[in-house]
N, CA, C and O atoms as CSV, one atom per row, in Angstrom:
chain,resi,resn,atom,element,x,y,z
A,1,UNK,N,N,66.810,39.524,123.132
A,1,UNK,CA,C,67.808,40.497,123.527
A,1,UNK,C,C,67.158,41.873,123.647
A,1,UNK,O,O,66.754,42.507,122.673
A,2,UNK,N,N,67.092,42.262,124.831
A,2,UNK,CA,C,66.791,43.581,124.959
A,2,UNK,C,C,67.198,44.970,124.563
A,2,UNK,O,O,68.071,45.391,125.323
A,3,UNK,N,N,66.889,45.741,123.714
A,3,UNK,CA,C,67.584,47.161,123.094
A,3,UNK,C,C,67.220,48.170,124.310
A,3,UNK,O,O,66.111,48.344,124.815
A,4,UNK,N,N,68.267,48.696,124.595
A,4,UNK,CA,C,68.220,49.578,125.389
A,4,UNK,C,C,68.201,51.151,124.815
A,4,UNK,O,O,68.767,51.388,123.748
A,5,UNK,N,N,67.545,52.194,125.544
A,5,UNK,CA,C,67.383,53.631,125.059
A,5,UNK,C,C,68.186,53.764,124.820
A,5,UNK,O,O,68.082,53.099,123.789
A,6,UNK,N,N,69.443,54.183,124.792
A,6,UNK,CA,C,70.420,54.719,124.258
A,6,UNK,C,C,70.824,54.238,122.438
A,6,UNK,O,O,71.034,54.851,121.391
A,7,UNK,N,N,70.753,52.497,122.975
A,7,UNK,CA,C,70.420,52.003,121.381
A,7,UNK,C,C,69.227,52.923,120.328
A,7,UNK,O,O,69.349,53.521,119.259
A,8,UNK,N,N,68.433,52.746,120.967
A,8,UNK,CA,C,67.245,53.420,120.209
A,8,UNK,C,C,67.275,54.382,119.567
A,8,UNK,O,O,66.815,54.442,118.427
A,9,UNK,N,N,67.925,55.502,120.283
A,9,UNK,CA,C,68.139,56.836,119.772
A,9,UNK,C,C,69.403,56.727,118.523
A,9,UNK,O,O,69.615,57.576,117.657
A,10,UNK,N,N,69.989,55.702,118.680
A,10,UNK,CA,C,70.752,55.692,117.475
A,10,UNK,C,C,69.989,55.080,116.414
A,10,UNK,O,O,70.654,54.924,115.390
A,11,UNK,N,N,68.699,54.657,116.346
A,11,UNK,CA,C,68.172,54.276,114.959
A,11,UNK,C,C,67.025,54.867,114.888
A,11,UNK,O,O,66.115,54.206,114.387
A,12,UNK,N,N,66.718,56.276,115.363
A,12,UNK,CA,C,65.294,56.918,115.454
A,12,UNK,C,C,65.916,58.542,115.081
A,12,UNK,O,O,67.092,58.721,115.400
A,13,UNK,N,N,65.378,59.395,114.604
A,13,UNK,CA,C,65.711,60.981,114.643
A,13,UNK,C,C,65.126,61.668,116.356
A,13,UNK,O,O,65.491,62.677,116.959
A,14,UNK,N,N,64.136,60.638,116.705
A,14,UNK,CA,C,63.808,61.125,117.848
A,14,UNK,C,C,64.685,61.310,119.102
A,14,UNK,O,O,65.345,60.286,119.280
A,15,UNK,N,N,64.875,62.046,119.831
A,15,UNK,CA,C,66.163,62.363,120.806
A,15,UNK,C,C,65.799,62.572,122.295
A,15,UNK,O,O,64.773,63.171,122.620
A,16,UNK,N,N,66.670,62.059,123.187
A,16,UNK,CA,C,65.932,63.241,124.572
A,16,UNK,C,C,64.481,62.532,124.878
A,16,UNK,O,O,64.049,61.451,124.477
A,17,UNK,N,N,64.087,63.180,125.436
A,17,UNK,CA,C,62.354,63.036,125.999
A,17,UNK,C,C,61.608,62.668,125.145
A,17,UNK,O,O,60.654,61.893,125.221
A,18,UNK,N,N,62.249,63.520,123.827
A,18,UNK,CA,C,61.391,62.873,122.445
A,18,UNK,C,C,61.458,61.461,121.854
A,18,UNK,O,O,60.600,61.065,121.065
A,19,UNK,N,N,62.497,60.708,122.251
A,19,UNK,CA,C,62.325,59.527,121.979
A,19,UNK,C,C,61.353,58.513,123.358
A,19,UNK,O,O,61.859,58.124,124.410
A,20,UNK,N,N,59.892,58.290,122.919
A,20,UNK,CA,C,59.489,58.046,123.658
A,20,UNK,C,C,59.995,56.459,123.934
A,20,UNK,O,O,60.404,56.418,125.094
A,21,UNK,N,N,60.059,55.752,123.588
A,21,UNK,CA,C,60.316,54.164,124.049
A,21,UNK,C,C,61.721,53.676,125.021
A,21,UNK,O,O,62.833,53.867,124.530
A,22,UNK,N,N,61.638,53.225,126.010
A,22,UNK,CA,C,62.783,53.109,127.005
A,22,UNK,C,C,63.456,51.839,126.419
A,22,UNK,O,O,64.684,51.872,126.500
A,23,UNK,N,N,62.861,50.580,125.773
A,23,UNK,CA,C,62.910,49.325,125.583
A,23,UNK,C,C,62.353,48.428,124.497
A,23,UNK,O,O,61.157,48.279,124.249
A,24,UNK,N,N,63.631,47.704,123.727
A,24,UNK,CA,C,62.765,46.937,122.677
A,24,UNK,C,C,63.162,45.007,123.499
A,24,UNK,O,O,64.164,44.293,123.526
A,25,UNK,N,N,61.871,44.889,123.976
A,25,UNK,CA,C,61.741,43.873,124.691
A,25,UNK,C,C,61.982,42.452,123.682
A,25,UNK,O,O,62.467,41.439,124.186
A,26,UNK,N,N,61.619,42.494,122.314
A,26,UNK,CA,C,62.337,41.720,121.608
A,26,UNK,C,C,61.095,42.100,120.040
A,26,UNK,O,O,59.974,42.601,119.950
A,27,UNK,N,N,62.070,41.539,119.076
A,27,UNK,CA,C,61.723,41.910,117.634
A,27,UNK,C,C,61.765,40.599,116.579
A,27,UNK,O,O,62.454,39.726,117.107
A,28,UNK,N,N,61.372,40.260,115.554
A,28,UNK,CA,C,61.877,39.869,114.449
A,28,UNK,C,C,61.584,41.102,113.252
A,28,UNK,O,O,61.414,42.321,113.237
A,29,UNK,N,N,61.650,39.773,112.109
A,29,UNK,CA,C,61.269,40.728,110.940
A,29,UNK,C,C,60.069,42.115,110.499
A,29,UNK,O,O,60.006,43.161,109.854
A,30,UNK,N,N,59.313,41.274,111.316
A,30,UNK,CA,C,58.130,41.251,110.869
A,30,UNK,C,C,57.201,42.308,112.111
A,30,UNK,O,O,56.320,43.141,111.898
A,31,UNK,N,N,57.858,41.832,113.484
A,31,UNK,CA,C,57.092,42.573,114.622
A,31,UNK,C,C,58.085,42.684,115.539
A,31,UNK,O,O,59.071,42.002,115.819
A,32,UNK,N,N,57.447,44.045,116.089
A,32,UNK,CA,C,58.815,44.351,117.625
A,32,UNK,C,C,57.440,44.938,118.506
A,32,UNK,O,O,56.411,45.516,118.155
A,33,UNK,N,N,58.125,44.357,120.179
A,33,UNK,CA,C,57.489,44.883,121.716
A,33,UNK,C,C,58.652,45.317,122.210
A,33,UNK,O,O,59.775,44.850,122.401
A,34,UNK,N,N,57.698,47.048,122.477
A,34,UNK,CA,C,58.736,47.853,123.288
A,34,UNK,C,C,57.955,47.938,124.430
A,34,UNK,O,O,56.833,47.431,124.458
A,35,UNK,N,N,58.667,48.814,125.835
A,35,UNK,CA,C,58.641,49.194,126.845
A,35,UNK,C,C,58.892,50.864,127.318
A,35,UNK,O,O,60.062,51.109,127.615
A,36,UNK,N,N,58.002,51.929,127.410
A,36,UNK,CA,C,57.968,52.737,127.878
A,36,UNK,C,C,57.630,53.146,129.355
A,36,UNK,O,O,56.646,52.530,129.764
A,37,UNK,N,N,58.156,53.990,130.246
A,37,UNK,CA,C,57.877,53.990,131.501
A,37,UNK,C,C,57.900,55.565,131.705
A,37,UNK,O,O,57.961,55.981,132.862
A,38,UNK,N,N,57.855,56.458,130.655
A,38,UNK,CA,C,58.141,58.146,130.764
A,38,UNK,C,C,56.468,58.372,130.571
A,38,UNK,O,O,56.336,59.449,129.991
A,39,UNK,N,N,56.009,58.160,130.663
A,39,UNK,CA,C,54.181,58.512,130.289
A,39,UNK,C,C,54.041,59.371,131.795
A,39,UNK,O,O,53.471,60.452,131.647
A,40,UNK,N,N,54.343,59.154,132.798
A,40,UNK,CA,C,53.816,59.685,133.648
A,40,UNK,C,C,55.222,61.281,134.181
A,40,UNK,O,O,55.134,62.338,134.805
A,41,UNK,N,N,55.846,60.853,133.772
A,41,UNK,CA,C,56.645,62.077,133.764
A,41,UNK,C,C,56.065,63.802,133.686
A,41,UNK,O,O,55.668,64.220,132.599
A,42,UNK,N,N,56.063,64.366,134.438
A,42,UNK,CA,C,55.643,66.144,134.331
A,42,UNK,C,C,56.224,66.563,133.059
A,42,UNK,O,O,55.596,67.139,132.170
A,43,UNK,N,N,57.775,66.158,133.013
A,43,UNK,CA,C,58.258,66.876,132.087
A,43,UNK,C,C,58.200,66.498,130.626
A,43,UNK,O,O,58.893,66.979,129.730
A,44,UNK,N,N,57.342,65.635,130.525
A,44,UNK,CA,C,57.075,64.645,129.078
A,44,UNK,C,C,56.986,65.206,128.010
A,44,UNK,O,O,56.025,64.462,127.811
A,45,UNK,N,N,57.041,65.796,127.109
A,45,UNK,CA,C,57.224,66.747,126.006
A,45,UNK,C,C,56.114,66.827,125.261
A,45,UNK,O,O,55.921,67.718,124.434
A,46,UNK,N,N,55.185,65.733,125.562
A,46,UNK,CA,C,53.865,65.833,124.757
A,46,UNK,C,C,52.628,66.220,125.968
A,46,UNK,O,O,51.454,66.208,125.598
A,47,UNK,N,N,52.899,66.492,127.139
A,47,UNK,CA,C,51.954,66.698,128.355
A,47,UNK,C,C,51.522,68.067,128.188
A,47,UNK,O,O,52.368,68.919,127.917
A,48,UNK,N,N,50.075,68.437,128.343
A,48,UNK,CA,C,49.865,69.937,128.226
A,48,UNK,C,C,48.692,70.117,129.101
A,48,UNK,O,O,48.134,69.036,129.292
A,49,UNK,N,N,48.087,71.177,129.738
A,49,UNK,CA,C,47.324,71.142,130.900
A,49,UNK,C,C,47.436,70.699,131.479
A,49,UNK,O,O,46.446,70.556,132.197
A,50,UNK,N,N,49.038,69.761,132.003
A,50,UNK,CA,C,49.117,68.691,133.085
A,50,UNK,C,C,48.621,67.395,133.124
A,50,UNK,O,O,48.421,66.748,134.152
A,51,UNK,N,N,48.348,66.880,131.528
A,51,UNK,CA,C,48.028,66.062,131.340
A,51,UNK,C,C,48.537,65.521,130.263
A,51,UNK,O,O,48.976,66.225,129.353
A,52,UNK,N,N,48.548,64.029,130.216
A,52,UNK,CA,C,49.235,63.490,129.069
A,52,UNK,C,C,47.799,62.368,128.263
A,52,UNK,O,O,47.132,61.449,128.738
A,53,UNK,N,N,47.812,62.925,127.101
A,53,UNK,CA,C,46.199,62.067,126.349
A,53,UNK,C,C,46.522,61.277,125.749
A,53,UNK,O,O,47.555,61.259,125.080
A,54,UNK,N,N,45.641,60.351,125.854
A,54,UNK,CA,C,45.243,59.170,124.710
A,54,UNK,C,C,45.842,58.960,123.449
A,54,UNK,O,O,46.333,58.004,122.848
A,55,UNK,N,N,45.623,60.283,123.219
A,55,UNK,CA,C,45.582,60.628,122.161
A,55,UNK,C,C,47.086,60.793,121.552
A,55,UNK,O,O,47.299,61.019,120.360
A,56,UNK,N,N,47.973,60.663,122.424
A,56,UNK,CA,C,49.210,60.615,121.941
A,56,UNK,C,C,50.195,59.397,121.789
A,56,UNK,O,O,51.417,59.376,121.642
A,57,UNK,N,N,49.159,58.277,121.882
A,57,UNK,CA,C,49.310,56.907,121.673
A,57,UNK,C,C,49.869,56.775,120.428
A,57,UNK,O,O,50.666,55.875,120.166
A,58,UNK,N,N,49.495,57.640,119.607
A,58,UNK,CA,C,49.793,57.074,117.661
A,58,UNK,C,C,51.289,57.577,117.948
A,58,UNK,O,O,52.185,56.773,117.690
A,59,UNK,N,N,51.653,58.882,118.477
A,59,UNK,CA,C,53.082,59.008,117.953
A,59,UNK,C,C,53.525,57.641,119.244
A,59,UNK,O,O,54.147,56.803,118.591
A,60,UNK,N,N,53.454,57.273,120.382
A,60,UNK,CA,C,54.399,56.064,120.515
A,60,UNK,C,C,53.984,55.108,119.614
A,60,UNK,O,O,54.817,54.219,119.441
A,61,UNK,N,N,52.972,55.006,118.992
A,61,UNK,CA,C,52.839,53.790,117.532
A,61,UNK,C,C,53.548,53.987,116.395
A,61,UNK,O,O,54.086,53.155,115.665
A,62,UNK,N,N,53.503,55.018,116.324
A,62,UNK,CA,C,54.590,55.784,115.183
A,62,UNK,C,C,56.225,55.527,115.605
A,62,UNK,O,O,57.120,55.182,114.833
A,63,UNK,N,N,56.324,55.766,116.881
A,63,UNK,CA,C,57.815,55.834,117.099
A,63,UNK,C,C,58.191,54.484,116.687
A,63,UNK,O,O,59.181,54.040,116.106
A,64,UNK,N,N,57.118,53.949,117.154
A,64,UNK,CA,C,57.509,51.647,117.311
A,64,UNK,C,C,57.914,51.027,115.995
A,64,UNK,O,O,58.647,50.072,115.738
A,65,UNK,N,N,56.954,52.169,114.952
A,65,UNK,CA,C,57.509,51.628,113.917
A,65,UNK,C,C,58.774,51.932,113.277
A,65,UNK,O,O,59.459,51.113,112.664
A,66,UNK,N,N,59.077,53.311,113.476
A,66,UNK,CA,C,60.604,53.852,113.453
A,66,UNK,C,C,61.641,53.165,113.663
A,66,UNK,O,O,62.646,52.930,112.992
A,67,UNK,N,N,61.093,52.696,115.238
A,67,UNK,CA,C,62.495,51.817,115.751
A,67,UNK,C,C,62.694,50.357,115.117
A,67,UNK,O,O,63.791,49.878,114.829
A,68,UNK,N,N,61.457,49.730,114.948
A,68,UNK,CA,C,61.222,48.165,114.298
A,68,UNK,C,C,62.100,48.015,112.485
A,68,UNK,O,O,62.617,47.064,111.900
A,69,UNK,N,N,61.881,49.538,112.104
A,69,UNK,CA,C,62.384,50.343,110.662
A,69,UNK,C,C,63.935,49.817,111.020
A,69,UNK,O,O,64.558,48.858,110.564
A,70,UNK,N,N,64.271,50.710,111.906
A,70,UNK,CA,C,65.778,50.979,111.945
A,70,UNK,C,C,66.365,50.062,112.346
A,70,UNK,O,O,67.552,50.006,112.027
A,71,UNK,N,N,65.771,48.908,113.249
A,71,UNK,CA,C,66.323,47.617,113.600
A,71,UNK,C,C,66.934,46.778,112.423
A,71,UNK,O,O,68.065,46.330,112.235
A,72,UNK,N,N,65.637,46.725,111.619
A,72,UNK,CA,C,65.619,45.886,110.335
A,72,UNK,C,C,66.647,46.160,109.221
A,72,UNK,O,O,67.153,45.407,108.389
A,73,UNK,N,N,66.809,47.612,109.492
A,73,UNK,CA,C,67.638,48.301,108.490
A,73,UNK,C,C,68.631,47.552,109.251
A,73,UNK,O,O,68.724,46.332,109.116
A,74,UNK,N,N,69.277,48.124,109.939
A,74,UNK,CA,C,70.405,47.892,110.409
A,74,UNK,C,C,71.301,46.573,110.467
A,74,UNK,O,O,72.528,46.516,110.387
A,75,UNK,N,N,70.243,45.355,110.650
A,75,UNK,CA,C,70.312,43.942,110.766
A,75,UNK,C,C,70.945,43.841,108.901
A,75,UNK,O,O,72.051,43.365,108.643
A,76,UNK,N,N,70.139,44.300,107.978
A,76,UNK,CA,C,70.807,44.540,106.562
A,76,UNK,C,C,72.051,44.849,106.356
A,76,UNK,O,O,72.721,44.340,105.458
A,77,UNK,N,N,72.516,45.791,107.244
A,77,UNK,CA,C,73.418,46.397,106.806
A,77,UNK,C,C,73.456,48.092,106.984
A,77,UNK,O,O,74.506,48.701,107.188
A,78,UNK,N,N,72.261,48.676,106.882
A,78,UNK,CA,C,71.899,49.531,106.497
A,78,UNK,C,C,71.448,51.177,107.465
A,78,UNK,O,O,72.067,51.517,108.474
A,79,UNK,N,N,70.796,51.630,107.131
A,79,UNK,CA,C,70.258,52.804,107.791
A,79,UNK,C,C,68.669,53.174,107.242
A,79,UNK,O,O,68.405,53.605,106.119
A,80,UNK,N,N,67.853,52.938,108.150
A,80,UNK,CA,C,66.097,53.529,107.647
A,80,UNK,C,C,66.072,54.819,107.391
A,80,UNK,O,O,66.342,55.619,108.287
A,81,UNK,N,N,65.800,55.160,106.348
A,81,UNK,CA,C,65.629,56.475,105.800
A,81,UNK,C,C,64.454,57.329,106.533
A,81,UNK,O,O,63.329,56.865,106.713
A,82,UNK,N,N,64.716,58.187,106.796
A,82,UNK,CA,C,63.259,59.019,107.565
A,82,UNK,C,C,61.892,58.757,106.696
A,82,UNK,O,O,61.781,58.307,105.556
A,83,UNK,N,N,60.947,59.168,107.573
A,83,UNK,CA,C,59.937,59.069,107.373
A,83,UNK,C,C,59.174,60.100,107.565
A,83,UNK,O,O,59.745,61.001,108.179
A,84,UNK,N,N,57.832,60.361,107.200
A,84,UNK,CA,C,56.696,60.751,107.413
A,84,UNK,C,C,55.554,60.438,108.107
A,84,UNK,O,O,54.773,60.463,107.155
A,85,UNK,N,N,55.044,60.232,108.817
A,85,UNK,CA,C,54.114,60.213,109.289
A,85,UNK,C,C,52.500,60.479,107.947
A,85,UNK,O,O,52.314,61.641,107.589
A,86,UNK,N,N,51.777,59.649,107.517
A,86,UNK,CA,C,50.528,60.203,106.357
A,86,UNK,C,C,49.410,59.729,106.640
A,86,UNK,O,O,48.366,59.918,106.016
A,87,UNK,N,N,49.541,59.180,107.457
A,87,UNK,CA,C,47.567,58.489,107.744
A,87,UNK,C,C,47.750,57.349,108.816
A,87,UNK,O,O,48.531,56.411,108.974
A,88,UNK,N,N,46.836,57.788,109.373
A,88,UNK,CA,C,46.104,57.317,110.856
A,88,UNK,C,C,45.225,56.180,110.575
A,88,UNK,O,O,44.324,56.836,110.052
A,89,UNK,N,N,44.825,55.032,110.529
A,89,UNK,CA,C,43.845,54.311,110.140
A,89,UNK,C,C,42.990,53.803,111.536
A,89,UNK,O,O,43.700,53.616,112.524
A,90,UNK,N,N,41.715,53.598,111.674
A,90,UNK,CA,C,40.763,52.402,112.413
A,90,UNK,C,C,41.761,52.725,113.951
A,90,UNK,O,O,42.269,51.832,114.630
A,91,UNK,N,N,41.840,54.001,114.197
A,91,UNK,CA,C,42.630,53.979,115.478
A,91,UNK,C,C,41.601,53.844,116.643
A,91,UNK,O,O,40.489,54.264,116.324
A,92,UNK,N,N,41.709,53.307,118.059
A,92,UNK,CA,C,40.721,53.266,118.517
A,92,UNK,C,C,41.502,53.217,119.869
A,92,UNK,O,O,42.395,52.418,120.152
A,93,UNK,N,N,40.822,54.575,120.930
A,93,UNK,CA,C,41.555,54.629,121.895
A,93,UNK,C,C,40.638,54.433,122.875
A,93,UNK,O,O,39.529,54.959,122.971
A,94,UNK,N,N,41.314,53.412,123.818
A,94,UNK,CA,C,40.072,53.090,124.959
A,94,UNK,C,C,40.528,53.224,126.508
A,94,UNK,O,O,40.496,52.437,127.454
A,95,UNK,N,N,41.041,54.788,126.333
A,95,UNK,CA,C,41.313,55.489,127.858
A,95,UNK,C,C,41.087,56.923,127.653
A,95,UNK,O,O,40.745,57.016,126.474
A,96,UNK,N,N,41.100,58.351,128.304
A,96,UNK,CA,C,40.852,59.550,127.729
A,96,UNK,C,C,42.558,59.924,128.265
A,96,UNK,O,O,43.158,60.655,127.476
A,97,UNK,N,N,43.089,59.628,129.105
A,97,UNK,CA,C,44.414,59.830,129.326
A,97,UNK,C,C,45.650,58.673,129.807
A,97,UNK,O,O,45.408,57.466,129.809
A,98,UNK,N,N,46.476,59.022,130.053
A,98,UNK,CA,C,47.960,57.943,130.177
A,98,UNK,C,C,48.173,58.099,131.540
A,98,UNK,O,O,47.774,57.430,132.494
A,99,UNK,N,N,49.194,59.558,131.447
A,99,UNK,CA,C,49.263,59.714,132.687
A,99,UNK,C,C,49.361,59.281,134.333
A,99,UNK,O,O,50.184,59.355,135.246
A,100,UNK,N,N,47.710,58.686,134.065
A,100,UNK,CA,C,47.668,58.343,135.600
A,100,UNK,C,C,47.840,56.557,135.749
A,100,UNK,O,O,47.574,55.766,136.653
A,101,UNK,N,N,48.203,56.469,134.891
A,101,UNK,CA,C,48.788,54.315,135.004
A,101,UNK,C,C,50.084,54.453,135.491
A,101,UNK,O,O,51.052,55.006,134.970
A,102,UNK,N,N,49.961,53.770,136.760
A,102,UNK,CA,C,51.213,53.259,136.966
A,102,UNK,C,C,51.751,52.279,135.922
A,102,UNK,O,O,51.123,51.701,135.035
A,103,UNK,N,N,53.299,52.209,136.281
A,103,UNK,CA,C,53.818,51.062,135.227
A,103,UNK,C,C,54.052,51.247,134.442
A,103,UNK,O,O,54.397,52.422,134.326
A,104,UNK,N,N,54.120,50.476,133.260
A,104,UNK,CA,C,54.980,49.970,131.986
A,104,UNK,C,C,53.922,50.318,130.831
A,104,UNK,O,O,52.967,49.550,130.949
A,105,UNK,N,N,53.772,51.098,129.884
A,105,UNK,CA,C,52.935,50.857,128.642
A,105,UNK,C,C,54.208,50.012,127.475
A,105,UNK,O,O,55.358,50.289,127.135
A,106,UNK,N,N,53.458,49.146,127.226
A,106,UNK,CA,C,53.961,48.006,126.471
A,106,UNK,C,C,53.042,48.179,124.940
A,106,UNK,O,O,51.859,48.474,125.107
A,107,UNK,N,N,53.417,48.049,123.787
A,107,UNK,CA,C,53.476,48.493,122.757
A,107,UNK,C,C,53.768,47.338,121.715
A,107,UNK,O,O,54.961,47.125,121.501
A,108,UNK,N,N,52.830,46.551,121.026
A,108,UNK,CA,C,52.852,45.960,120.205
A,108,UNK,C,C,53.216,46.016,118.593
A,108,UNK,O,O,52.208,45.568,118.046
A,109,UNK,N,N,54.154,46.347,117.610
A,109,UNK,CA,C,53.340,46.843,116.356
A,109,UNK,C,C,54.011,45.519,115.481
A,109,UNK,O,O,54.806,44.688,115.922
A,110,UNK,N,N,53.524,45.585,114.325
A,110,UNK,CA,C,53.243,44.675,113.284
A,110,UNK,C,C,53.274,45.276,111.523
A,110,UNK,O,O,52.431,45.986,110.975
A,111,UNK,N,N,54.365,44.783,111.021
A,111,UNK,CA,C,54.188,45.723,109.793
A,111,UNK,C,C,53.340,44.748,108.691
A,111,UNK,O,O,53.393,43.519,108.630
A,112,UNK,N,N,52.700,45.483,108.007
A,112,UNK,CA,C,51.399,45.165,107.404
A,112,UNK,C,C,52.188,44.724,106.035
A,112,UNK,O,O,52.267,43.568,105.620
A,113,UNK,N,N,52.741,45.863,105.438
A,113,UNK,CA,C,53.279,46.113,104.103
A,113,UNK,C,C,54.532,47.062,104.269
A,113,UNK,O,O,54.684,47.890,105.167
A,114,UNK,N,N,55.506,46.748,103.106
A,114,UNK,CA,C,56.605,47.859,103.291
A,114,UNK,C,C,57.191,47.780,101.985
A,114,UNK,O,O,57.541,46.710,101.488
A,115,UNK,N,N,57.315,49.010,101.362
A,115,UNK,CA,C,58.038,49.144,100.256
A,115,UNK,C,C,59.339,49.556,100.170
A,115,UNK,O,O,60.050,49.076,101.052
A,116,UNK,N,N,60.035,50.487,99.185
A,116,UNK,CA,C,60.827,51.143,98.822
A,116,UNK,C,C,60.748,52.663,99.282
A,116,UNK,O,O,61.727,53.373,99.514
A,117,UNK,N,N,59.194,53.099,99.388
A,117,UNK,CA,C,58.796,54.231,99.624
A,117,UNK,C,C,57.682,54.332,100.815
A,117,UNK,O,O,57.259,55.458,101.078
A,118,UNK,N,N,57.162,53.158,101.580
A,118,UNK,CA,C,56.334,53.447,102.255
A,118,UNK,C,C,56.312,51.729,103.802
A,118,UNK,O,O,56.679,50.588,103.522
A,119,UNK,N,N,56.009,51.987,104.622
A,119,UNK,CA,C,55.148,51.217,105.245
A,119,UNK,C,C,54.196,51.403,106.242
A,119,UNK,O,O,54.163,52.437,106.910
A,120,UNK,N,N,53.146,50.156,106.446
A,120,UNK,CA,C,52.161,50.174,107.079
A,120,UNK,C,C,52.357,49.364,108.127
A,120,UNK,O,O,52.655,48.171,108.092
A,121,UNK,N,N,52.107,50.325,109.441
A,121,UNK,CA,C,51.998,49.006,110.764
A,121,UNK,C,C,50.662,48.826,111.162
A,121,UNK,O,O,49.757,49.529,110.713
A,122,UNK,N,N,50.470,47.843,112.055
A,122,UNK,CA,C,49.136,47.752,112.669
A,122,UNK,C,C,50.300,47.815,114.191
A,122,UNK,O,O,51.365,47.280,114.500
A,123,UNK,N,N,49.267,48.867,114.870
A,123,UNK,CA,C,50.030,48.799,116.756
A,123,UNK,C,C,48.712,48.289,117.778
A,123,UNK,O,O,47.518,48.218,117.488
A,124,UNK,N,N,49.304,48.015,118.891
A,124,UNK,CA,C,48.281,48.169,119.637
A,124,UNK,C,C,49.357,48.495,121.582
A,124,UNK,O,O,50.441,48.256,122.114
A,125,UNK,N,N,48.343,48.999,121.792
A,125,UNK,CA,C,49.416,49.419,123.307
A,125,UNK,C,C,48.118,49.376,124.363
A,125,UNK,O,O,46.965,49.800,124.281
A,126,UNK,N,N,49.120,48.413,125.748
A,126,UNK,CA,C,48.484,48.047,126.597
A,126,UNK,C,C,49.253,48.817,127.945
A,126,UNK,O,O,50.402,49.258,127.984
A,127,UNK,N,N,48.519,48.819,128.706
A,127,UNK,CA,C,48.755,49.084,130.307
A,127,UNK,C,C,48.071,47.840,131.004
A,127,UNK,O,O,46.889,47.519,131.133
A,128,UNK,N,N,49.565,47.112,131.509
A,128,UNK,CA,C,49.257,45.322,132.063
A,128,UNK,C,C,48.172,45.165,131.443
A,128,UNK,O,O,48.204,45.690,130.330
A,129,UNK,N,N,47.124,44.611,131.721
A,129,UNK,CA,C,45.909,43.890,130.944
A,129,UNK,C,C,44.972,44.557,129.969
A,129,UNK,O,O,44.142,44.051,129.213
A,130,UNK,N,N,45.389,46.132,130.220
A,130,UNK,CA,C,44.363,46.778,129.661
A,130,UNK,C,C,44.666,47.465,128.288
A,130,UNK,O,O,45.512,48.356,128.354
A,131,UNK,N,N,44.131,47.213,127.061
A,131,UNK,CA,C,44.054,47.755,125.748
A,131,UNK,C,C,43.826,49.085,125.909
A,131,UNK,O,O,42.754,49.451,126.393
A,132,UNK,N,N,44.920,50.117,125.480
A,132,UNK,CA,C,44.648,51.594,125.467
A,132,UNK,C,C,44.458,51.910,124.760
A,132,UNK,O,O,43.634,52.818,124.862
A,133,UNK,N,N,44.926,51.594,123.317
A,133,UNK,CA,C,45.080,52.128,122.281
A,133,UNK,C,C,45.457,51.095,120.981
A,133,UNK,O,O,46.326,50.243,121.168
A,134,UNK,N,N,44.693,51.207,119.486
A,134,UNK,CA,C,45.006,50.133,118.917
A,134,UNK,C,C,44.824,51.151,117.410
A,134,UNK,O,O,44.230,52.229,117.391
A,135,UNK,N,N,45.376,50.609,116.424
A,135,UNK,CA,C,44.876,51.325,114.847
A,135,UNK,C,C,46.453,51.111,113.920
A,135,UNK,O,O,47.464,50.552,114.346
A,136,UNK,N,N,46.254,51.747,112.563
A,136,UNK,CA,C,47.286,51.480,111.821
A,136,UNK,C,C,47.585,52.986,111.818
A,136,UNK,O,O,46.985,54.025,112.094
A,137,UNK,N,N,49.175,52.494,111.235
A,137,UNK,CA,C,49.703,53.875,110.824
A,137,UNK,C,C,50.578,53.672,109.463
A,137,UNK,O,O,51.033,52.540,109.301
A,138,UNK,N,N,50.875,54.711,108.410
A,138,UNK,CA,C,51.403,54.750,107.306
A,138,UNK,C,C,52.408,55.730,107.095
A,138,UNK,O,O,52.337,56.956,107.185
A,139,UNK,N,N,53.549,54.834,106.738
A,139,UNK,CA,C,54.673,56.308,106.914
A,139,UNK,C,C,55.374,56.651,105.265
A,139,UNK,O,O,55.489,55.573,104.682
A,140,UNK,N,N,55.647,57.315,104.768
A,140,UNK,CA,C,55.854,57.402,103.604
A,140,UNK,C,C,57.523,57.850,103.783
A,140,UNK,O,O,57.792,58.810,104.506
A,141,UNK,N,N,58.329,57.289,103.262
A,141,UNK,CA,C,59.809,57.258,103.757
A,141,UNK,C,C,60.594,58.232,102.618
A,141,UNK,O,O,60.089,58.766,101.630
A,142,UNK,N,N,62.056,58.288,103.100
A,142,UNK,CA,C,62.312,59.060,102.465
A,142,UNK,C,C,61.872,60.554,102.519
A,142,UNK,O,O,62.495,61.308,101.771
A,143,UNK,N,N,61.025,61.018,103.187
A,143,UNK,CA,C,59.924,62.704,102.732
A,143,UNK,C,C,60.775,63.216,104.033
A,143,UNK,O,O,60.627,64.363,104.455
């Protein structure tokens, strides 16, 4: 079952332009694939010199886990408590910008560990065949 943006923004603080993910292409417990198609957008909120970097792969890895958070919550019963953003792990980006891909960046993540106070994803995000971007991220909840 496909989650649509509008869904999204109801289980993310992220809003507007700032919620980068258009699509949760499907989820369980454990792992969710989304669908973004705003990367090439001028007006993208993370674009600067007219360009949109690599390097801004972790916050859509970050967002993935937000939304995969709030899914799970929600499926409970519940509501995912905000988060933090605290460490970047083994990230490894293998493009210098976004931007210029046509298409769909598709977005893998995987939660490692999750507590009361924290979890860990492993992401990885592709453009069709090609690996852009891969590493963990750690969010410390609640902060």
């Amino acid at each position: 079952m496909i989650v649509a943006r509008a869904e999204i923004e109801t289980l993310i603080p992220h809003k507007h332009g700032m919620c980068l993910w258009d699509e949760v292409l499907e989820w369980d417990a454990q792992r969710i694939r989304l669908r973004a198609l705003n990367h090439r957008g001028p007006a993208h909120p993370l674009r600067s010199d007219g360009q949109l970097r690599a390097l801004h792969l972790c916050e859509y890895g970050a967002q993935a886990m937000a939304v995969h958070g709030g899914l799970v919550a929600r499926e409970r019963g519940g509501v995912a408590p905000q988060g933090m953003l605290v460490a970047l792990r083994d990230v490894r980006l293998h493009a210098t910008r976004i931007d210029t891909f046509a298409g769909a960046l598709v977005c893998g993540a995987e939660c490692l560990a999750a507590s009361a106070t924290s979890q860990q994803y492993a992401f990885r995000i592709h453009h069709a065949d090609a690996l852009l971007a891969e590493g963990r991220a750690t969010v410390m909840l609640g902060a």
